[in-house]
Residue, then its C-alpha position, 0 to 999 in steps of 0.5 A: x256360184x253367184x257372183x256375189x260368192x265368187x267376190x267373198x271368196x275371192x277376197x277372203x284369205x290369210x295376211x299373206x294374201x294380202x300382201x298378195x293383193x296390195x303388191x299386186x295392186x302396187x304394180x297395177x299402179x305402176x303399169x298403170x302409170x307408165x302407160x297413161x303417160x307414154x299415152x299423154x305422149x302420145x296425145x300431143x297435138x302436132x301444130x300447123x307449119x307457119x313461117x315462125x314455126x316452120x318445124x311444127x314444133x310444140x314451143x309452150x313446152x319446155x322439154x325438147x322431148x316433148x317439143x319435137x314431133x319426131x320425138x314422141x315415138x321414141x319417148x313413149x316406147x322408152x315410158x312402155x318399155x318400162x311396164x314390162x318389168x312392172x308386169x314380170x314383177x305383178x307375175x312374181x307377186x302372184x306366186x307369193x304365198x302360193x302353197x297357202x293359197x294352194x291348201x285354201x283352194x283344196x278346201x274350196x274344192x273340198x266343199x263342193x266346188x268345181x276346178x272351173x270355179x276354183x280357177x274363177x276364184x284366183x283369177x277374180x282376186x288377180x283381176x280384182x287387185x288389178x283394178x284397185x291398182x289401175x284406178x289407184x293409179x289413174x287417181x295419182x296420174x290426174x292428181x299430178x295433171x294437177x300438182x305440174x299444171x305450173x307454166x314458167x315465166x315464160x309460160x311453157x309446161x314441163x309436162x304435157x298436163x295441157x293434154x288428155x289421152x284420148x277416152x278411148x285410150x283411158x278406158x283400155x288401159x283402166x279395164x284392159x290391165x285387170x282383164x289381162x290380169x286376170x286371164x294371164x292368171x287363169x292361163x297360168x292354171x289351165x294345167x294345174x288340177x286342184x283337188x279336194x286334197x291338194x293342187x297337183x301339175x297335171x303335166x311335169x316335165x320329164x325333161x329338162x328345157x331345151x334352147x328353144x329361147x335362142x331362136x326367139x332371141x335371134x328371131x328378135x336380133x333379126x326383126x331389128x336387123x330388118x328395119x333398115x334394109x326393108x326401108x330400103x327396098x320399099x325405097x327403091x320401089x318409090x314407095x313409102x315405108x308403110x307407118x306401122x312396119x318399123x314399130x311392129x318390127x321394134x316392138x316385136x323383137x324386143x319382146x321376142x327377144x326378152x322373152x327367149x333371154x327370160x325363158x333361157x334363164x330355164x336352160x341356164x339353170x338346168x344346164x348349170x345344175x348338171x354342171x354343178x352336180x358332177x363337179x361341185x363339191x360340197x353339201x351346199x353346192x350338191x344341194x343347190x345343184x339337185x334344187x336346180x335340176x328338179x325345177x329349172x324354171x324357178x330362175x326365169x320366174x326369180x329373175x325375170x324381172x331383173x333380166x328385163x332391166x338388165x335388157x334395157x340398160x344394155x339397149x341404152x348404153x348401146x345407143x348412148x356409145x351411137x351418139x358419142x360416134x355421132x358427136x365425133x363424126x359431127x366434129x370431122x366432118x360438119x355432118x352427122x346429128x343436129x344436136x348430138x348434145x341434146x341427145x347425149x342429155x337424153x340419155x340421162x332420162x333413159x338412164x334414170x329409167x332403168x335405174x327404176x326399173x332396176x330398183x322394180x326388179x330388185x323388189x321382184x327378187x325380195x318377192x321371189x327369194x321369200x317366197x321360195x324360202x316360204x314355200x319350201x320351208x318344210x323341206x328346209x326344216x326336215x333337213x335342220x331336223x336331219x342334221x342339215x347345219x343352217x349355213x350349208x342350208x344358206x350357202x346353197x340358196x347363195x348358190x342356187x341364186x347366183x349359178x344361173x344369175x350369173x350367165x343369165x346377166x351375161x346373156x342379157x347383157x349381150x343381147x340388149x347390145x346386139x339389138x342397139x347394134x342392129x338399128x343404130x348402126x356405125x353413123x357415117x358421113x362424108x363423101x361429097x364435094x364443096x367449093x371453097x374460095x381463099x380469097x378476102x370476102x370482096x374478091x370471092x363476091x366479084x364473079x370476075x375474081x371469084x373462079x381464080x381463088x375458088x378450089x374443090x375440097x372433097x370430104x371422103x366419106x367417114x365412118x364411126x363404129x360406136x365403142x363397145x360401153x364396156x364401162x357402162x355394160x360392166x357397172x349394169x352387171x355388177x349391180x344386177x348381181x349386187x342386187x341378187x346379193x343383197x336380196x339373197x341376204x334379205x330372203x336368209x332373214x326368213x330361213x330361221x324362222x321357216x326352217x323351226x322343228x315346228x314347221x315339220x307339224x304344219x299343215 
C-alpha cells in the first residue's frame, strides 16, 4: 500500500473521528507545552560567581523560581509531571468512537487488506494528529516567547523568553510525541485481530486481575524511600552522589507508582463487582456489578487521568505540610529553611497546577463516560426495549462510576502522601552549642571582661513531624468525586438518544 493510500485512509472517517483527531491533536498541544517549557527551564544559563553575585543567581528575572540554580530541577519536574495527565487523557481520547472505527477497519480488511497495514492505518491517523498537535503547539509556545518578551521597569523577565531550548531538544519532543504516539497506538493493538467481519481480542481474560499493582506502587515508595540513605552511603565512602541517581530514582518511582495506583483501579473494580453482586440489591447495582465484573479495566481506562491528578495533589499537599514543619522549626530554633515563605508561596504555583490538571482529567472523564455510553448503546437499547426503565439504565452507570472511583481516589490519595513522606522527611535542627555574652556591648568586646559575662546555650536537637493535610487531602477527594459526578451527569445526557429502539437496526 503506498504511502500516499496509507495518509487518505488514515484521514478518512466519520465526525466522530474527528472529534478523535482534534482532541487528540488538543493533547498534543498540551504535552507539547508542558515540555518545551520545563525544557526553557532547563536551558537557563548558570551565570559566572562574582563578588556581587556570589550565588550565581539569574537576577534579569524576577521569578525566584526562575532566579535560583537549585530551583530549576524542581521547577521543571513539576512542568512534566503534568504531561502525564495530558498523555492518559490523549490515551482516552483514542478509545473515542471506537466500535466506529472498529466497523471502518473491518471494511479496510474487507477490501483486500492486510491486519499489518490495518494496524499502519490507526497508528498513522494517531501519529498524524499527534504532529498537527505538536506543531500547533510549538506555534503558541514561540507566539507567547513573543507576547511576554516584556522587561519591568527594572528590566527583569517574568519568563525566560530570553532563552531557547537547545535544537536538539526542540526537535525530540516535536518528532519524539507523534512517534510515540503512534507506536503506543500500535502497541495497543498488537493482540487485537481485525477481520473482514469485525475486530475480535485475540487474547481475553479468563480471570480477573490480580494485585500485582501493589508491588509497583511499593517498588515506587521505596525508589523515594532510597534516596536519602543512598546519599548517605556514597558519603560516607567520600564520594559524591552521582548527578543522575536521585532523578532516576525520582522519576522512576513516581511513574512506578502511578502506573500500579491506575492499574490496580483494574482490581478495585473487579473486586468491588464481586462485592456488589452477592450483596447489592437492586436491578441497577446487579447490573453495575456484572458491567464491572466482565471488564474490570474500563476504570483504569475511565480514570486514569483523574487518578494521575489525584496523585500529584496529594504529593503537593504532602510537601506543603513539610514546609509548614520547617517554617515552625525555623521559628524554635533559628535553624531549618532560608526562606520558608518563599517556598510556602510556591506551593500556590504547585496548587494552580493540579488545579489544571484536574480540570484536564475532568475532560478525560466527559470523554470516557460518552464513549462507553456510545459504545454500548445497543446493549442499552436491547435492554429499554426489554423493559429496562431508563432510570435503573442511569443509576447503574452512577454505580458503575463511583464503585471503583471511590476506593480508587482513597488509594491515590494515600499514595501521593506516602511518596511526599519518603523524601521529605520530619525536618530537624538543633543540637549545637553557642556562646552568649549578657553584658552591654562595650563589656562583652573588652577580651578582659568578656569571658566573666559569656555562658554556653546548648540548642537540643528538634524535631518537627509535618501534619497530616487532612484538610487539604479531603477538598482533593471531594473534588475528584464531584468531578465524576458532574461528568456522569454529563455522560446521562447521551443515554436517551443511545438507548432509541432504532439503535437495535444499526450496524
Amino acid at each position: 500500500m503506498r504511502p500516499s493510500t496509507l495518509v487518505r485512509l488514515a484521514l478518512a472517517g466519520t465526525r466522530t473521528d474527528t472529534v478523535r483527531v482534534v482532541l487528540t491533536a488538543l493533547s498534543a498541544v498540551l504535552a507539547t507545552l508542558a515540555a518545551l517549557a520545563a525544557l526553557t527551564v532547563l536551558a537557563i544559563p548558570t551565570p559566572p560567581a562574582t563578588a556581587d553575585n556570589g550565588n550565581r543567581w539569574s537576577q534579569h528575572y524576577s521569578n525566584q523560581l526562575l532566579v535560583e540554580p537549585g530551583l530549576r530541577g524542581g521547577t521543571a519536574f513539576a512542568l512534566l509531571l503534568l504531561t502525564i495527565p495530558v498523555l492518559a487523557l490523549a490515551g482516552q481520547c483514542a478509545r473515542l468512537g471506537a466500535p466506529a472505527r472498529d466497523r471502518r477497519l473491518a471494511a479496510f480488511r474487507l477490501a483486500g487488506a492486510t491486519p499489518g497495514q490495518v494496524t499502519r492505518i490507526a497508528a498513522l491517523e494517531t501519529g498524524l494528529a499527534s504532529l498537527l498537535g505538536t506543531l500547533a503547539g510549538a506555534s503558541v509556545y514561540f507566539a507567547g516567547r513573543e507576547l511576554w518578551d516584556r522587561p519591568d521597569a527594572e528590566g527583569r523577565l517574568a519568563l525566560p523568553t530570553d532563552v531557547l531550548p537547545p535544537t536538539g531538544a526542540l526537535v525530540a519532543v516535536l518528532l519524539g510525541l507523534p512517534v510515540v504516539a503512534a507506536l503506543a497506538t500500535a502497541l495497543m493493538l498488537r493482540r487485537v485481530s481485525t477481520t473482514p467481519f469485525g475486530v475480535l481480542r485475540t487474547h481475553r481474560r479468563e480471570r480477573g486481575p490480580r494485585p500485582w499493582a501493589g508491588v509497583l506502587i511499593g517498588a515506587g515508595l521505596a525508589a523515594f524511600l532510597a534516596v536519602e540513605p543512598v546519599a548517605r552511603w556514597y558519603s560516607r565512602r567520600g564520594d559524591d552522589t552521582p548527578s543522575w541517581l536521585a532523578p532516576a530514582l525520582l522519576v522512576g518511582g513516581g511513574l512506578s507508582a502511578m502506573v500500579g495506583v491506575v492499574v490496580g483501579t483494574g482490581w478495585i473494580s473487579w473486586t468491588a463487582g464481586r462485592m456488589l453482586h452477592r450483596y447489592a440489591q437492586g436491578p441497577a447495582a446487579l447490573l453495575a456489578a456484572r458491567r464491572l465484573t466482565a471488564d474490570p479495566w474500563a476504570g483504569s481506562r475511565t480514570f486514569a487521568t483523574l487518578l494521575a491528578a489525584v496523585l500529584l495533589g496529594a504529593g503537593a499537599a504532602g510537601l506543603r505540610a513539610y514546609f509548614v514543619a520547617a517554617d515552625e522549626l525555623s521559628r524554635r530554633t533559628g535553624a531549618g529553611l532560608a526562606d520558608d515563605d518563599f517556598y510556602l508561596r510556591t506551593m500556590d504555583l504547585v496548587d494552580l497546577a493540579v488545579a489544571v490538571a484536574m480540570v484536564v482529567a475532568a475532560g478525560g472523564l466527559v470523554v470516557a463516560v460518552v464513549e462507553g455510553i456510545t459504545a454500548r448503546r445497543r446493549t442499552y437499547a436491547a435492554l429499554v426495549a426489554t423493559g429496562v426503565p431508563r432510570p435503573t439504565l442511569s443509576r447503574s452507570i452512577a454505580w458503575q462510576s463511583l464503585t471503583p472511583a471511590v476506593p480508587a481516589v482513597a488509594v491515590a490519595l494515600t499514595v501521593g502522601l506516602l511518596l511526599a513522606r519518603g523524601i521529605f522527611r520530619a525536618p530537624n535542627g538543633g543540637g549545637y552549642a553557642s556562646e552568649v555574652c549578657e553584658a552591654t556591648e562595650q563589656l562583652c568586646a573588652d577580651p578582659a571582661t568578656q569571658q566573666r559575662y559569656t555562658r554556653i546555650v546548648e540548642t537540643p536537637v528538634v524535631t518537627v513531624p509535618p501534619d497530616v493535610p487532612l484538610e487539604q487531602l479531603a477538598l482533593l477527594g471531594a473534588g475528584a468525586l464531584a468531578a465524576v459526578l458532574v461528568t456522569v451527569g454529563v455522560g446521562l445526557l447521551f443515554l436517551r438518544a443511545g438507548t432509541a429502539v432504532e439503535e437495535l437496526r444499526a450496524t
